[in-house]
C-alpha positions as CSV (number, residue, x, y, z in Angstrom):
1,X,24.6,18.6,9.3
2,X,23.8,17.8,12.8
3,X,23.9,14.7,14.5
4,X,21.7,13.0,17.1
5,X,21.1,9.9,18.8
6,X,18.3,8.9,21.5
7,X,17.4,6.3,23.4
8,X,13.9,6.1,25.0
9,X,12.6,3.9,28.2
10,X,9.4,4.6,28.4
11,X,6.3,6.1,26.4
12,X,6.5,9.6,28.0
13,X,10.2,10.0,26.6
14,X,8.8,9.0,23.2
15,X,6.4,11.4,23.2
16,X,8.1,13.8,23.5
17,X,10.7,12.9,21.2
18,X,8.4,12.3,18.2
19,X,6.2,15.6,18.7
20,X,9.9,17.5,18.4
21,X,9.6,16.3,14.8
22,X,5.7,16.3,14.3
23,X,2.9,16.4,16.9
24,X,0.2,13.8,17.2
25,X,-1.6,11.4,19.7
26,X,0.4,8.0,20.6
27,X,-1.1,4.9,22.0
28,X,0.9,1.2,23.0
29,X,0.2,-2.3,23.2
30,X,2.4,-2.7,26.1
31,X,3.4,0.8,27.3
32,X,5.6,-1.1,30.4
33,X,7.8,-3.1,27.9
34,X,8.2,0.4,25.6
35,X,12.0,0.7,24.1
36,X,12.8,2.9,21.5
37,X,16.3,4.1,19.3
38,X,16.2,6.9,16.9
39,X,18.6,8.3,15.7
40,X,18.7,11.8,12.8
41,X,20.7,13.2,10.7
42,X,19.4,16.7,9.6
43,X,19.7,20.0,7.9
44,X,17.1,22.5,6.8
45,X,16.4,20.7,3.5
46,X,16.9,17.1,4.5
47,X,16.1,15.0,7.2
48,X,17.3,11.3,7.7
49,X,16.2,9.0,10.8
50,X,16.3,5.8,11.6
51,X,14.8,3.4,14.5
52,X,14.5,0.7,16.0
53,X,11.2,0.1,18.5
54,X,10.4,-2.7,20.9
55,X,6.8,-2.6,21.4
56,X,3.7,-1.8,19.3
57,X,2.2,2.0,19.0
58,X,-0.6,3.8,17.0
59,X,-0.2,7.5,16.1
60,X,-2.8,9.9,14.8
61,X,-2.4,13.1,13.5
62,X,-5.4,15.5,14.1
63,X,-6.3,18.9,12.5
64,X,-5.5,20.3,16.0
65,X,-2.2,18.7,15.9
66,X,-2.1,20.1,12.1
67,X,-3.2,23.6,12.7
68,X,0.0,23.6,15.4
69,X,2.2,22.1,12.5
70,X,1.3,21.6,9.4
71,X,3.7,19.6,8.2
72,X,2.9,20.4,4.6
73,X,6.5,21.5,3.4
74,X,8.1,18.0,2.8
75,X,6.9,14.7,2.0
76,X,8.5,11.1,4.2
77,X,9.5,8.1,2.5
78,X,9.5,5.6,5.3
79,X,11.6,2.2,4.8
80,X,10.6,-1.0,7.0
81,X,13.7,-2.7,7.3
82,X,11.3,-5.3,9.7
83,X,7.3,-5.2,10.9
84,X,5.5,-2.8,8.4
85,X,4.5,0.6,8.3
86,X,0.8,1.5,7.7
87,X,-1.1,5.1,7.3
88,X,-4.5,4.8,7.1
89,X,-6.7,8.5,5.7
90,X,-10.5,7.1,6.6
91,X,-10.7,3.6,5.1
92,X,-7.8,3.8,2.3
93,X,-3.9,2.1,3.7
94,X,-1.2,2.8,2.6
95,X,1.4,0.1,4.0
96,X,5.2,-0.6,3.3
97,X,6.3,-4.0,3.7
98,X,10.2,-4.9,4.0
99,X,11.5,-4.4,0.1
100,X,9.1,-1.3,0.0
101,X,8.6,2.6,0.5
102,X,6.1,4.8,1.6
103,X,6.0,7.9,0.6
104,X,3.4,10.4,1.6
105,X,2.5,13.3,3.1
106,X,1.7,14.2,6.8
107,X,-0.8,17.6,6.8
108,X,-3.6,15.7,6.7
109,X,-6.0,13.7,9.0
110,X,-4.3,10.0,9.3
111,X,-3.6,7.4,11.5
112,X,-0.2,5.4,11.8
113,X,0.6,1.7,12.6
114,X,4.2,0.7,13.5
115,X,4.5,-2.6,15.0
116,X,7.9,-3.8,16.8
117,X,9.9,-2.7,13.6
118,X,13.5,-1.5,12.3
119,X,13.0,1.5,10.0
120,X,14.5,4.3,7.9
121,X,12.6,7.5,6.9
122,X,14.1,10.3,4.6
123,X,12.0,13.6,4.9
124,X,12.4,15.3,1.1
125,X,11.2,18.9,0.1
126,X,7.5,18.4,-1.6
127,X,8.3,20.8,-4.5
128,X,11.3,18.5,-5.7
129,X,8.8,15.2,-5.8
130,X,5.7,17.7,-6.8
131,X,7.0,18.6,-10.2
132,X,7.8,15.3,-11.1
133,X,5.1,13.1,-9.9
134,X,1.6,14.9,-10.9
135,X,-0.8,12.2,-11.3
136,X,-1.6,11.7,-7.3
137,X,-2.9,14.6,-5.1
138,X,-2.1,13.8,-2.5
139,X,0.5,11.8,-2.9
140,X,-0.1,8.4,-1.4
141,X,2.7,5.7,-2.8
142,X,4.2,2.8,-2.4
143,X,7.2,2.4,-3.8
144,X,9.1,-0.9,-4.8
145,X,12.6,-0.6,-3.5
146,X,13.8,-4.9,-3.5
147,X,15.0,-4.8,-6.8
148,X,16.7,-2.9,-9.9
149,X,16.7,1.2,-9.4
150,X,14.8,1.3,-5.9
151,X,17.5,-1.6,-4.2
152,X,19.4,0.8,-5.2
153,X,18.4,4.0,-3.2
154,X,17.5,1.5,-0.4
155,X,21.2,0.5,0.0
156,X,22.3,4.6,-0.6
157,X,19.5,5.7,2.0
158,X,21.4,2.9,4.4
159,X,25.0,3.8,3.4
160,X,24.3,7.8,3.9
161,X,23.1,6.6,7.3
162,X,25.9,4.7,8.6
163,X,28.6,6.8,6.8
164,X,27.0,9.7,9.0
165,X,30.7,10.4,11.0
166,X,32.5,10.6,7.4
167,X,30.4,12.8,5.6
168,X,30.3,16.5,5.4
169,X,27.4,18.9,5.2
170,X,28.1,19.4,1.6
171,X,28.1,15.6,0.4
172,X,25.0,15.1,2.7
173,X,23.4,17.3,0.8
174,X,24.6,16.2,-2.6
175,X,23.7,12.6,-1.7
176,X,20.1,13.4,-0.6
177,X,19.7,15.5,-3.6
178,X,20.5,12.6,-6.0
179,X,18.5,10.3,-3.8
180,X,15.4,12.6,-4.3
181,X,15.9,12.8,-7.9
182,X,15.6,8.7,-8.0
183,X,12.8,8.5,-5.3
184,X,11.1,10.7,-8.1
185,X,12.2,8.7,-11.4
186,X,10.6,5.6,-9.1
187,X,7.3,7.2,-8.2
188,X,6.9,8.5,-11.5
189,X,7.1,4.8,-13.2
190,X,5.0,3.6,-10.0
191,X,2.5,6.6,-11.2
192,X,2.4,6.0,-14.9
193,X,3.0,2.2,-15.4
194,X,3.7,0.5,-18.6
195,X,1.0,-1.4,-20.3
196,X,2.6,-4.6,-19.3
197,X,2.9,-3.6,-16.2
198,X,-1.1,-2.6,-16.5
199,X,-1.8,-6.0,-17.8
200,X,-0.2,-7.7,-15.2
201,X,-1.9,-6.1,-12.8
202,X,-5.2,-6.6,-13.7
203,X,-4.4,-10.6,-14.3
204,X,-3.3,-11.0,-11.0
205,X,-6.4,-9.5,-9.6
206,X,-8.3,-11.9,-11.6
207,X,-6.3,-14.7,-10.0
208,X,-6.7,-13.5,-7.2
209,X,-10.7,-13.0,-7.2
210,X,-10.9,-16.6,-8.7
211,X,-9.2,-18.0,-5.9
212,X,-10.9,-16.1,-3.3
213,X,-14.2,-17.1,-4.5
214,X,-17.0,-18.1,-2.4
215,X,-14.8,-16.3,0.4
216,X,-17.0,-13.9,1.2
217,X,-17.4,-10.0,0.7
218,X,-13.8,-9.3,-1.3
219,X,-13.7,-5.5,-0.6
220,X,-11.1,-3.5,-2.8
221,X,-8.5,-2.7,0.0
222,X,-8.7,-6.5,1.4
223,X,-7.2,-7.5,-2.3
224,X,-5.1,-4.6,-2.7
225,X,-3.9,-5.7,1.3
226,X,-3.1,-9.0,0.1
227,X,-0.9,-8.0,-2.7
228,X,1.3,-5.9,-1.2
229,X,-0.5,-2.4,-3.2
230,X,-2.2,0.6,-2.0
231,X,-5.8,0.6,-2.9
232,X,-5.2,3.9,-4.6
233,X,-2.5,2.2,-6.9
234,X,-4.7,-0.7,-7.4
235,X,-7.5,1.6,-8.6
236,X,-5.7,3.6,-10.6
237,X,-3.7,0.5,-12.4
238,X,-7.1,-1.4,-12.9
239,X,-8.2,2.1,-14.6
240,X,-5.6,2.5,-17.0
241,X,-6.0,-1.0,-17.9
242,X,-9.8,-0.3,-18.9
243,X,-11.7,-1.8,-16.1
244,X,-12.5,-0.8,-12.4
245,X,-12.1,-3.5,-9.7
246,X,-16.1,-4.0,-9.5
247,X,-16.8,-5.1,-13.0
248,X,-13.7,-7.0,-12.9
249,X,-14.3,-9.4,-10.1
250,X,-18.3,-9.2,-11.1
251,X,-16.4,-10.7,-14.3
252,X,-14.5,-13.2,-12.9
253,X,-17.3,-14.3,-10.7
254,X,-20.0,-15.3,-13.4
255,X,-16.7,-16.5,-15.1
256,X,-15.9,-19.0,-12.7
257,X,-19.7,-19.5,-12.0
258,X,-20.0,-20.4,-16.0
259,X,-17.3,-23.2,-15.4
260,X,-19.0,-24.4,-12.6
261,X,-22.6,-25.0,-14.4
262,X,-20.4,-26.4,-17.4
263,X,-18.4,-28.9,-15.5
264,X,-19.5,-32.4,-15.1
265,X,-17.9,-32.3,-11.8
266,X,-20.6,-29.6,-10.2
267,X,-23.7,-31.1,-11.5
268,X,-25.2,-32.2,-8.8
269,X,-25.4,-28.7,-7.4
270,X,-28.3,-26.5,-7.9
271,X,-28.0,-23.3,-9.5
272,X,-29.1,-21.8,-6.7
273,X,-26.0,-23.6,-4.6
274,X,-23.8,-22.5,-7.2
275,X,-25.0,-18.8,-6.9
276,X,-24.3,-19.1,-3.2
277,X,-20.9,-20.7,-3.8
278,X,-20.0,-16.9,-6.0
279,X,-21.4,-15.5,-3.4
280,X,-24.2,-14.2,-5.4
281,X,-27.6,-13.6,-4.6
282,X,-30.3,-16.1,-7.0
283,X,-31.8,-13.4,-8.6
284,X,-29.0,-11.0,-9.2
285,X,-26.7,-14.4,-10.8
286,X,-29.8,-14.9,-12.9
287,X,-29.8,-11.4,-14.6
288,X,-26.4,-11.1,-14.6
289,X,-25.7,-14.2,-16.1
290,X,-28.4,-14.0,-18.9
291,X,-27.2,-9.7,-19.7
292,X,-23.4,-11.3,-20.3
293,X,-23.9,-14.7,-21.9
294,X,-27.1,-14.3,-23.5
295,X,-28.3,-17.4,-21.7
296,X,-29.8,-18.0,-18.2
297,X,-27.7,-20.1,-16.3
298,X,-30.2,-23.0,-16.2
299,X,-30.6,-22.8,-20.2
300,X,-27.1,-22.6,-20.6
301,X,-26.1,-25.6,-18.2
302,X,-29.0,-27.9,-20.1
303,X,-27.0,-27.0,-23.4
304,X,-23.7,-27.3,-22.4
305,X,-24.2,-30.4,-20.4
306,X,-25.9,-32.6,-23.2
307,X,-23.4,-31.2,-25.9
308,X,-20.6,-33.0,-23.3
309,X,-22.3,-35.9,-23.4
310,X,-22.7,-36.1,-27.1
């Protein structure tokens, strides 16, 4: 196992550094006040670093920078141990908080976001998480690591780090291979989630929705943002659980629209001002309305009203 430790002054150095590990464009926030640590533990099957970064920086990885290296032989699992760490593929994030993993590929198009941050990243060999974890290609996770199996592997992944003078190539080895084997047991019950775990999902989305009403457009990877999910996991959760995120927060918006034209407290509003406060067009809450409830919302707030005030 070799051993190495840098420290970096200014963006150049860093550079450099990072494209000795994979190549791809950098940019800073505040390229005068750039400080970086990394340090890397390595062999030809495992790869362990760790940093520390003062300053802000975006990366992308390119198909040119792809074609030079593809990258495609291992996946990282990246830990913030402060900031984040976010990879965005087009529209669709995947960001680690503190307490979480992400583990994906680099061979494709992406861009990263590392803000001032503390981190550890563990580079695995794909095939050993690719015949375990199926259900994604590619793989794009984040993986819960505050509590139970995955604090766990955080706290080995930290140990194996600073234990890095005491251990020998052989028990580096052996000690990345069983922390591959539980990163995979993880990402396979993050891939194929219970159906308590499918329920919950889905009701906090509702929550969510409901409180969010009236907010505004409430795209998919805004929610999935807000509760610490990829919007991949997010859509494939709300799937299993029968139900896509459109016709669930369509759902929970003439939902919470019915209360409204059923409460006492809203009846000085129009139905028009209630549409608007669902942030639904008139015409489309009309239909809608009528298709699920059988009722247009003006019939069904004239009936509901007067059998209140019976």
């Amino acid at each position: 196992m070799r051993f190495h430790t840098w420290t970096t002054e200014d963006t150049d150095s860093w550079r450099n550094l990072s494209d000795s590990f994979l190549p791809m464009d950098h940019r800073f926030r505040t390229p005068g006040n750039w400080h970086a640590d990394l340090t890397a533990q390595e062999t030809p099957t495992y790869r362990l670093l760790r940093w520390v970064q003062q300053g802000d920086r975006i990366a992308a990885r390119t198909p040119s920078h792809i074609r030079r290296v593809a990258g495609d032989e291992h996946y990282w699992v990246v830990l913030p141990q402060s900031g984040f760490y976010s990879v965005l593929h087009g529209d669709e994030e995947t960001r680690a908080l503190p307490g979480f993993a992400s583990a994906l590929g680099m061979d494709e198009s992406c861009r990263l976001v590392v803000p001032e941050s503390e981190a550890y990243a563990i580079q695995v060999p794909r095939p050993e998480i690719d015949r375990h974890v199926r259900s994604q290609k590619p793989l794009r996770l984040v993986l819960d690591l505050d509590c139970g199996l995955g604090r766990i592997v955080n706290t080995m992944i930290r140990s194996v780090h600073a234990e890095r003078d005491n251990l020998s190539d052989h028990e580096f080895y052996a000690l990345c291979d069983r922390i591959t084997e539980l990163l995979c047991m993880i990402a396979l019950n993050d891939s194929q989630p219970s159906e308590s775990h499918l329920t919950e999902v889905a009701e906090t989305v509702r929550s969510y929705v409901r409180q969010q009403l009236g907010a505004g457009k409430l795209p998919l990877t805004a929610v999935a943002r807000a509760l610490g999910w990829s919007p991949r996991q997010l859509r494939t959760a709300l799937q299993r659980a029968g139900t896509t995120y459109r016709d669930l927060r369509h759902e929970e918006t003439l939902r919470a629209a019915r209360d409204m034209l059923q409460s006492p407290a809203w009846a000085e509003l129009s139905v028009t001002d209630i549409a608007a406060r669902a942030g639904l067009t008139p015409t489309w809450f009309s239909s809608a309305f009528k298709d699920r409830y059988g009722e247009t919302p003006r019939e069904f707030r004239r009936r509901r009203l007067a059998e209140l005030s019976q």
